[in-house]
C-alpha positions as CSV (number, residue, x, y, z in Angstrom):
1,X,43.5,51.4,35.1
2,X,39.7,50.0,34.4
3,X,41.1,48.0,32.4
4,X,43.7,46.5,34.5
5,X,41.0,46.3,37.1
6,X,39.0,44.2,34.8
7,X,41.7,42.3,34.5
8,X,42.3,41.4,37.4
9,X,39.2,40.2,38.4
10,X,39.4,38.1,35.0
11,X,42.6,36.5,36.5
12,X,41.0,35.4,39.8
13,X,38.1,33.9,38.1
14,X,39.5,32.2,35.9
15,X,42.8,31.0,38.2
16,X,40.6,29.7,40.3
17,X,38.9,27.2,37.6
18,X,42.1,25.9,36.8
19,X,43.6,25.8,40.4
20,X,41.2,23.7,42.0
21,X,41.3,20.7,39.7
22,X,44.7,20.6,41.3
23,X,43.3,20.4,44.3
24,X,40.9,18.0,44.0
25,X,42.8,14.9,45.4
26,X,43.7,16.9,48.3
27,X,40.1,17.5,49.1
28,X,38.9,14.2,48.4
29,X,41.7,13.2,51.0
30,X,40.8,15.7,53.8
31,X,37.1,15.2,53.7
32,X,37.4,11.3,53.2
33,X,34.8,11.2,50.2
34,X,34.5,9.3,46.9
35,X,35.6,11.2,43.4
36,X,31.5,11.5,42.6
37,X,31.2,13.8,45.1
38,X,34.3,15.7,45.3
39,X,34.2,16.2,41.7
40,X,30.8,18.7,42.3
41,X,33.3,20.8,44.0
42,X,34.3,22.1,40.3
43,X,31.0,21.0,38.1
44,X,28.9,23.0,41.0
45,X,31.3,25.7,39.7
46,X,31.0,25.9,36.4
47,X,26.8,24.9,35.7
48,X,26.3,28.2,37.8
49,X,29.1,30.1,35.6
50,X,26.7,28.4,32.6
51,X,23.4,29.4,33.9
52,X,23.6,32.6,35.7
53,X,25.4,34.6,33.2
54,X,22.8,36.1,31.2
55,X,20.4,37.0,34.5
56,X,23.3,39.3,35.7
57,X,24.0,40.7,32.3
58,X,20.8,41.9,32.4
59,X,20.9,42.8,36.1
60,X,23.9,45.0,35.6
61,X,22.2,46.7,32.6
62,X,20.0,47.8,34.8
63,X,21.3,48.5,38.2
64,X,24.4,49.9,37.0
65,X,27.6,48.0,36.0
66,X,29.7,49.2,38.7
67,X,27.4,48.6,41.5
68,X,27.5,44.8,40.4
69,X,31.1,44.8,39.5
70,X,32.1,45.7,43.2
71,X,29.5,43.6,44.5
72,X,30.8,40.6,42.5
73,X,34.4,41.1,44.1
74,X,33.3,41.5,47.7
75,X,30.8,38.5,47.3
76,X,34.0,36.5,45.7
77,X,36.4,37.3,48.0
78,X,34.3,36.6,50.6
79,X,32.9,32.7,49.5
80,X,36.8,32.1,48.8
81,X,37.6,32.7,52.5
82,X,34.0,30.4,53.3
83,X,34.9,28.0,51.0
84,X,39.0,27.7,52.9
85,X,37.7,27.3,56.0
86,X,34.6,24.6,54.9
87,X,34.5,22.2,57.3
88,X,33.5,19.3,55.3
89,X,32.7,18.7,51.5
90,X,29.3,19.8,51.6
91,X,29.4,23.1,53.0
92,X,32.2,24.0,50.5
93,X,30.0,22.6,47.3
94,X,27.8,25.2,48.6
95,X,30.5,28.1,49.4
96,X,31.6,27.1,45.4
97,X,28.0,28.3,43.8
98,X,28.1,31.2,45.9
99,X,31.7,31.9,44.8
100,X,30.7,30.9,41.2
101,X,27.6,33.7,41.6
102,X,30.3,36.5,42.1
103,X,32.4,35.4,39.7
104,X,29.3,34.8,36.4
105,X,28.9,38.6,38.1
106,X,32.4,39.7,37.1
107,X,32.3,37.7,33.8
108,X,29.2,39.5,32.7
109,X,30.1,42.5,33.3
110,X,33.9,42.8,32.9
111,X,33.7,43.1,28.8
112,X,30.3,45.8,29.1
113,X,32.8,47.6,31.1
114,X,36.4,47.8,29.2
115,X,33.8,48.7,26.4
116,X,32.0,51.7,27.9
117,X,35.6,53.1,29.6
118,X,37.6,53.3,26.1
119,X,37.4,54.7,22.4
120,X,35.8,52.3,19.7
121,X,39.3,52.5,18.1
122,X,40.9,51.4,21.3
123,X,38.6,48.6,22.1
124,X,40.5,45.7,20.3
125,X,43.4,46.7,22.2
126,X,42.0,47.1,25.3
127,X,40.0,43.6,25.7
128,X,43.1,41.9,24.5
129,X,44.5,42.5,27.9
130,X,41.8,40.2,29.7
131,X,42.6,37.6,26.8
132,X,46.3,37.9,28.1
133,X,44.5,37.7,31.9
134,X,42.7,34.3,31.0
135,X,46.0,33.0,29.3
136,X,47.9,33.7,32.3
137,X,45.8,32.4,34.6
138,X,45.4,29.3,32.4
139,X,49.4,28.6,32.5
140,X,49.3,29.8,36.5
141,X,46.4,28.3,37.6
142,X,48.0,23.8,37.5
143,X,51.4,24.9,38.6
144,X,50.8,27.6,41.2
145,X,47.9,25.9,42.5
146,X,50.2,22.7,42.6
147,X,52.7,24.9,44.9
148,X,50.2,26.2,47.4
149,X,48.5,22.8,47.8
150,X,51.8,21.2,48.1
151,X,53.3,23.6,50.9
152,X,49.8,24.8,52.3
153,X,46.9,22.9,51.9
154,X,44.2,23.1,49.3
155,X,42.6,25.7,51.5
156,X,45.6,28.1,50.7
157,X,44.0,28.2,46.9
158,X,41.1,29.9,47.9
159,X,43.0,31.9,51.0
160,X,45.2,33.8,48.0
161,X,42.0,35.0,46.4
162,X,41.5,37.7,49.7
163,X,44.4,39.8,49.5
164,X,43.8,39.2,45.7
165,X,40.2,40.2,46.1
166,X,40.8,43.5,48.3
167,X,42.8,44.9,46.0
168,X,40.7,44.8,43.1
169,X,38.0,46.0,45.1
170,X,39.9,48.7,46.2
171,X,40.5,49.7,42.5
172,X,37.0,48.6,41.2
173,X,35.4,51.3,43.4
174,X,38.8,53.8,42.8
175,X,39.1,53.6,38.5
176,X,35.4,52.1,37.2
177,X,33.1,55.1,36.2
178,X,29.7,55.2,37.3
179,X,27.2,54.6,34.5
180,X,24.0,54.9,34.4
181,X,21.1,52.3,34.9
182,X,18.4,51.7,32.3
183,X,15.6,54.2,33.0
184,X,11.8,52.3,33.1
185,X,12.9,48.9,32.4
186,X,12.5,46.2,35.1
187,X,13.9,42.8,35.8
188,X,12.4,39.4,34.5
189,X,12.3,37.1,37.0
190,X,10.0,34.3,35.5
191,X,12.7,34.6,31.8
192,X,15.6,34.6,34.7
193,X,14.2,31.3,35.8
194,X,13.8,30.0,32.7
195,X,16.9,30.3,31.5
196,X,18.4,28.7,34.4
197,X,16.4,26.1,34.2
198,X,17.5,25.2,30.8
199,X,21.1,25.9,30.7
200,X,21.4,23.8,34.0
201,X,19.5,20.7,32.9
202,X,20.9,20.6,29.9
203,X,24.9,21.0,30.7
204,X,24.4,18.8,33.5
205,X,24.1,15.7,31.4
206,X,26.7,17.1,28.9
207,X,29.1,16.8,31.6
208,X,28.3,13.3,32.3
209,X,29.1,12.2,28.9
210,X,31.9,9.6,28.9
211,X,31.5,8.3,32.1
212,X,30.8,4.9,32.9
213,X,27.9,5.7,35.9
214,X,25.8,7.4,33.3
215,X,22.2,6.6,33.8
216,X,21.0,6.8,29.5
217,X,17.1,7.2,31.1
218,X,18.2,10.2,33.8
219,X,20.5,11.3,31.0
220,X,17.5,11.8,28.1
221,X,14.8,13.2,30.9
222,X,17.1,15.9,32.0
223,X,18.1,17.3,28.5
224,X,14.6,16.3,27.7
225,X,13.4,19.0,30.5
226,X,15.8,21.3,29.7
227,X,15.1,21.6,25.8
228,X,11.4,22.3,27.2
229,X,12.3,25.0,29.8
230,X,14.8,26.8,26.9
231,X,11.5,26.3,24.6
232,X,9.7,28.3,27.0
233,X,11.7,30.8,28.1
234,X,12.1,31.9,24.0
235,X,8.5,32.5,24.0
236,X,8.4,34.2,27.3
237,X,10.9,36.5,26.1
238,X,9.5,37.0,23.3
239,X,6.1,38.4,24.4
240,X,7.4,40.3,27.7
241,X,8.1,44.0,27.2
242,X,11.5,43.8,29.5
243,X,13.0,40.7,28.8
244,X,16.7,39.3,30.4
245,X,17.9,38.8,26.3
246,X,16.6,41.1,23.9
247,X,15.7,38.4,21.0
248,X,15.7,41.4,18.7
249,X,19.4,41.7,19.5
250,X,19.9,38.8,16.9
251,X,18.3,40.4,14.2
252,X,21.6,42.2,14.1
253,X,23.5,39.8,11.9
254,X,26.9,40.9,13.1
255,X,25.8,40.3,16.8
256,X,24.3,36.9,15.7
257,X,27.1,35.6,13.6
258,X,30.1,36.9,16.1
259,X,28.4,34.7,18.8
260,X,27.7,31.7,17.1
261,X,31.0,31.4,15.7
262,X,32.6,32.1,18.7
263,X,30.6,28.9,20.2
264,X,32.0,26.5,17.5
265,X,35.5,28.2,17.9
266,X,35.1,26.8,21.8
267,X,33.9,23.7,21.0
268,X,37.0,23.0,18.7
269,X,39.0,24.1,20.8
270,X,37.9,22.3,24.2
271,X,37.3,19.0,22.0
272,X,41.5,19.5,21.7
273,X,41.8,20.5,25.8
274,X,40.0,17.7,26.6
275,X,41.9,15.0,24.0
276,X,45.2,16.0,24.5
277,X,45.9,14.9,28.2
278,X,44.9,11.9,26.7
279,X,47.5,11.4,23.9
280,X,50.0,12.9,25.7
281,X,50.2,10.8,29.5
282,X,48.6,7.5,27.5
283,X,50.4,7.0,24.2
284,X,53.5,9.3,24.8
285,X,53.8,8.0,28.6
286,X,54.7,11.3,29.6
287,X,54.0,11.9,33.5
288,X,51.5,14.9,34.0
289,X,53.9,17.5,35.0
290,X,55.4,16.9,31.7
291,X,52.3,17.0,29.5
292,X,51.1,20.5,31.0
293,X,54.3,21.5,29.9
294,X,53.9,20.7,26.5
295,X,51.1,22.0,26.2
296,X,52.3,25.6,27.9
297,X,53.1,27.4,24.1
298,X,49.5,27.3,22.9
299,X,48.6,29.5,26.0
300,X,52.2,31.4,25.7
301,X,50.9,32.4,22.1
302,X,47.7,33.5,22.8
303,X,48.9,35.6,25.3
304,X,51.5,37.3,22.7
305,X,49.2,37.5,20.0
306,X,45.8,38.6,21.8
307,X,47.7,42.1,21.7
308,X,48.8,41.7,18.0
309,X,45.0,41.2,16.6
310,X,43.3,43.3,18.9
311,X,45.1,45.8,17.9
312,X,44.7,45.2,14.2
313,X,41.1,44.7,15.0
314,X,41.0,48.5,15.8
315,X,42.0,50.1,12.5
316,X,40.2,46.6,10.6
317,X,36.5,45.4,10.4
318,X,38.7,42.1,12.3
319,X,36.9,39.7,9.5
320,X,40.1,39.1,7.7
321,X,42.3,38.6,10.7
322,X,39.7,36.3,12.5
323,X,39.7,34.0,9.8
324,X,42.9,33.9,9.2
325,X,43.5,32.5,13.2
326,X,40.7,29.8,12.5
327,X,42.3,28.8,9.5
328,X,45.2,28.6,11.4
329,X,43.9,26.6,13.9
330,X,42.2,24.1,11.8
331,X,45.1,23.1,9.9
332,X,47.1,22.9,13.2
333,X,44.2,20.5,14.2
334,X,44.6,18.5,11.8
335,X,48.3,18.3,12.1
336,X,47.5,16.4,15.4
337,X,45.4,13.9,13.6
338,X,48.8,12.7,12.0
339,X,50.2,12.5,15.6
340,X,51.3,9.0,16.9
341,X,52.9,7.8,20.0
342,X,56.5,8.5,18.7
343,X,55.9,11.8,17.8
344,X,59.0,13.9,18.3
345,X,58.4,16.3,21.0
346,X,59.9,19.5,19.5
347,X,56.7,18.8,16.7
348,X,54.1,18.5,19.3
349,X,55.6,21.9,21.3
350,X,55.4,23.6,17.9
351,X,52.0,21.9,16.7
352,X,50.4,23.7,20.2
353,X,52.0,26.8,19.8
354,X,50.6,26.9,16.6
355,X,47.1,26.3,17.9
356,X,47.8,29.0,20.7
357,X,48.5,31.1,17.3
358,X,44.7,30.6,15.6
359,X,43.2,30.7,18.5
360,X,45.1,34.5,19.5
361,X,44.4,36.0,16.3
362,X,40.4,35.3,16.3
363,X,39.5,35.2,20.0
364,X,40.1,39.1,20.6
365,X,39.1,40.7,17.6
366,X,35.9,38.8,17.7
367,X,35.2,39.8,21.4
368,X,35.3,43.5,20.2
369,X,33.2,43.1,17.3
370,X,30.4,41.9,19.5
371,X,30.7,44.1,22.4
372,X,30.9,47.6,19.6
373,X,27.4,46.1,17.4
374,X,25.1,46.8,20.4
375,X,24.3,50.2,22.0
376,X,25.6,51.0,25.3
377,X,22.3,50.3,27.5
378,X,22.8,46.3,26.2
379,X,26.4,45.6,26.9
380,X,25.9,43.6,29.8
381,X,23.3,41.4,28.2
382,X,25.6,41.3,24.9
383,X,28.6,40.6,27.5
384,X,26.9,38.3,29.6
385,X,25.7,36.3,25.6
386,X,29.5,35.9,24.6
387,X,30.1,34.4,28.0
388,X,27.3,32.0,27.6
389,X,28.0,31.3,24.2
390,X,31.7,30.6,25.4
391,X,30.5,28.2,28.1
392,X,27.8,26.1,25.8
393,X,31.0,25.9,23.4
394,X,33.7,24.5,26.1
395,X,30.8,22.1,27.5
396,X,30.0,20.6,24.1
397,X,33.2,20.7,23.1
398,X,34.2,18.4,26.1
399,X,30.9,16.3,26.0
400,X,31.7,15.7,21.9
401,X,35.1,15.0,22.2
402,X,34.4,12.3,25.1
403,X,31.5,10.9,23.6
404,X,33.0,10.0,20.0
405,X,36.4,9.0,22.1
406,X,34.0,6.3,24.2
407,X,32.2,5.4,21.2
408,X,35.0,5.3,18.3
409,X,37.6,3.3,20.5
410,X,34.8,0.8,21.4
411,X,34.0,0.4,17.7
412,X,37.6,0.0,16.8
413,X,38.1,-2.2,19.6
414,X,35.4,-5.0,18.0
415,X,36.8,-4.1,14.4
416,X,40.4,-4.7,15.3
417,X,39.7,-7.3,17.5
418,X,38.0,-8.9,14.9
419,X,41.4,-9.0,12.4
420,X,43.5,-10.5,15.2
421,X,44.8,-7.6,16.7
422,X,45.7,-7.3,20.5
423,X,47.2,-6.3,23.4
424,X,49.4,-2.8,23.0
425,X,49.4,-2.6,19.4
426,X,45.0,-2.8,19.9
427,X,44.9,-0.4,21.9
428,X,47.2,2.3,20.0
429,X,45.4,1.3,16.8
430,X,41.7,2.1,18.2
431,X,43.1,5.5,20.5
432,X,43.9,6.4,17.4
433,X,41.4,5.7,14.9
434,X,39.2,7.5,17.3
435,X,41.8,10.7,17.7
436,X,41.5,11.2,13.7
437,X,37.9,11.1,13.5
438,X,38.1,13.7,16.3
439,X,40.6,16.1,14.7
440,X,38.5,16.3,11.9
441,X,34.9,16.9,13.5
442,X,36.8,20.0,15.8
443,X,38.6,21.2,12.4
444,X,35.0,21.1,10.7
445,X,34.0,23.5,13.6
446,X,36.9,25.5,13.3
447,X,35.9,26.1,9.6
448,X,32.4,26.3,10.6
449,X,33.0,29.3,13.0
450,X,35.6,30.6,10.1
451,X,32.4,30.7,7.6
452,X,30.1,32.5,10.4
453,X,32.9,35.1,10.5
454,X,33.2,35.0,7.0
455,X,30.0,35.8,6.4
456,X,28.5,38.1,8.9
457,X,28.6,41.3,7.5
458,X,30.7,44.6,7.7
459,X,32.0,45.7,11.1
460,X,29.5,48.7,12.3
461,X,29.5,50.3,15.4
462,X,26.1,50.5,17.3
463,X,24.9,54.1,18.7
464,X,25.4,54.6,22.3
């Protein structure tokens, strides 16, 4: 039952990210606004997500993991009935970071959980099932949000997380065990600063990248301030006795190597979220219904596999499985770098499924091995870590896979141009040119997070 209520509150996070980009045209509609402003209604969202994570890691170390968890789905339940009932697009931008608070609560603390309520040899198993919650919601989250704001309004997206909300809370406080806080530690509220500092200024810009209203000067100043305040919150950290990351904690090569390949495994795999769309509504001229559709069995696969390695994972040190899904999803990414605009659709159906398949068979396993190589009093931190390191991953992966799509289809263009090529057959020849050079940069970081894995020593379980 913990771990149902987990996964629960998994689902409404994460339903609500996908949910609301549906509901974006809606919103822009009601409140009569341009798309640069309504479109802070989901980057609002997801730079606190970014920068927050880590702070109530730490926080929940301390205070106690179920104090925070409830807290978290009160506070979201809460903002979601704010943000319905918003009376124009400000006020909800700012209902959104509260609601985005709550949930970077739930995140951080969801995994620390699961890890403290089950058997070491259970673990695998048991996070698998928020790995099937973040699927679900993921195939859920276009087409029932699509529903609700088609009968209902875009308020009725966030009106469905209350009754949502009061049940988990009910359970939170009914199946979560107490734990105990950390004894003489205290919180860090200059490192907490810091940190958000950084990760803000320096995703901010990231998710500008391919758009045409970039400013290049505002652009290098704020990753420029960012790098400093990251810079400075490594040395604070370093020197203060109680810090929000334990730097020592990547000493532990394991814990280290886990993380960092989980980051690449994100970026390859958002550089493919973010491409996709792309291929499939401009060169296949499928309508968007369609193109979600097609891309339905990568998240169908992960959902029946995340069970499958997690559960291997258990009785394994998860090495050999994990690299077996990244292998698996590199040569399915660079199956889509053959892809052209005639493409039979059966191929591209099996081609994502096959993705779906990699991506299942590393994602859970991986998840476990980080949350069992650190003791008890640190799973929130080490929780709260993966979730960063998942965010920095999706946000470059987007920013990469946008910025070599601008750049390669311009170059291509002038190249092409150049030989006498034009009009459809130009443009199909530069998309992709640019798509091939993509595949294999996010295949690279596939392998890259296959090595890391590879490498990172013997599974070994930390003392609580």
């Amino acid at each position: 039952m913990t771990v149902l209520t987990v996964a629960l509150g998994t689902f409404m996070t994460c339903f609500d990210i996908n949910a609301v980009n549906v509901a974006l045209p809606s919103i822009q509609n009601t409140f009569q606004t341009g798309i640069s402003v309504v479109e802070w209604v989901v980057v609002a969202y997801l730079l606190t997500l970014c920068a927050t994570q880590l702070t109530f890691g730490r926080i929940s170390d301390l205070y106690g993991l179920k104090k925070i968890y409830i807290l978290a789905f009160i506070g979201f339940t809460l903002s979601s009935l704010f943000c319905g009932f918003s009376p124009n697009i400000t006020t909800l931008i700012l209902f959104r970071v509260l609601e985005a608070l709550c949930g970077s609560m739930m995140m951080a603390t969801g995994s620390a959980i699961i890890t403290n309520s089950v058997l070491p040899e259970n673990r695998g198993k048991a996070l698998s099932v928020t790995s099937i919650a973040v699927a679900v919601s993921t195939c859920a989250g276009p087409s029932l949000g699509g529903l609700l704001v088609f009968h209902f309004g875009w308020s009725s997206i966030f009106f469905i997380n209350v009754p949502v909300g009061i049940i988990g809370t009910t359970l939170a406080i009914r199946n979560i065990s107490s734990d105990t806080p950390k004894a003489g530690s205290k919180f860090d509220p200059m490192g907490s600063i810091f940190i958000m500092a950084a990760l803000t200024l320096i995703f901010l810009p990231l998710s500008m990248i391919g758009k045409s209203t970039v400013n290049p000067v505002l652009f290098s100043t704020l990753l420029v301030l960012g790098t400093a305040f990251l810079v400075a919150f490594l040395v604070h950290e370093k020197n203060f006795p109680h810090p929000i990351l334990n730097l020592a904690l990547f000493k532990n090569r394991v814990f280290a190597a886990s993380n960092f390949a989980a980051t690449f495994f994100y970026i390859s795999e958002f550089m493919m979220v973010f491409l996709s769309p792309y291929y499939l509504q401009q060169q296949h001229m499928l309508p968007i219904s369609t193109s979600g559709l097609i891309m339905l069995p990568m998240s169908l696969m992960m959902m029946a596999t995340a069970p499958v390695s997690g559960a291997i994972s258990d009785k394994t040190d998860g090495r050999l499985i994990s690299c077996i899904g990244l292998g698996i999803l590199a040569a399915a990414i660079l199956t889509f770098s053959a892809f052209r605009q005639n493409t039979p659709v059966p191929l591209l159906l099996l081609a994502f499924a096959i993705t779906g398949l990699g991506a299942g068979l590393f994602h859970t396993p991986n998840n476990s091995i980080v949350m069992g190589s650190v003791p008890a009093q640190s799973r929130g931190v080490a929780g709260a870590t993966l979730g960063t390191m998942r965010n920095i991953g999706m946000v470059l992966g987007e920013a990469l896979s946008a910025a070599l799509l601008s750049s390669k289809v311009s170059y291509a263009t002038a190249v092409f141009s150049a030989k006498g090529m034009k009009g459809i057959a130009l443009q199909q020849s530069t998309f992709f040119y640019a798509l091939r050079i993509i595949c294999v940069v996010a295949a690279c970081c596939a392998l890259a997070a296959l090595l890391l894995t590879l490498f990172r020593g013997k599974r070994e379980e930390a003392s609580c």
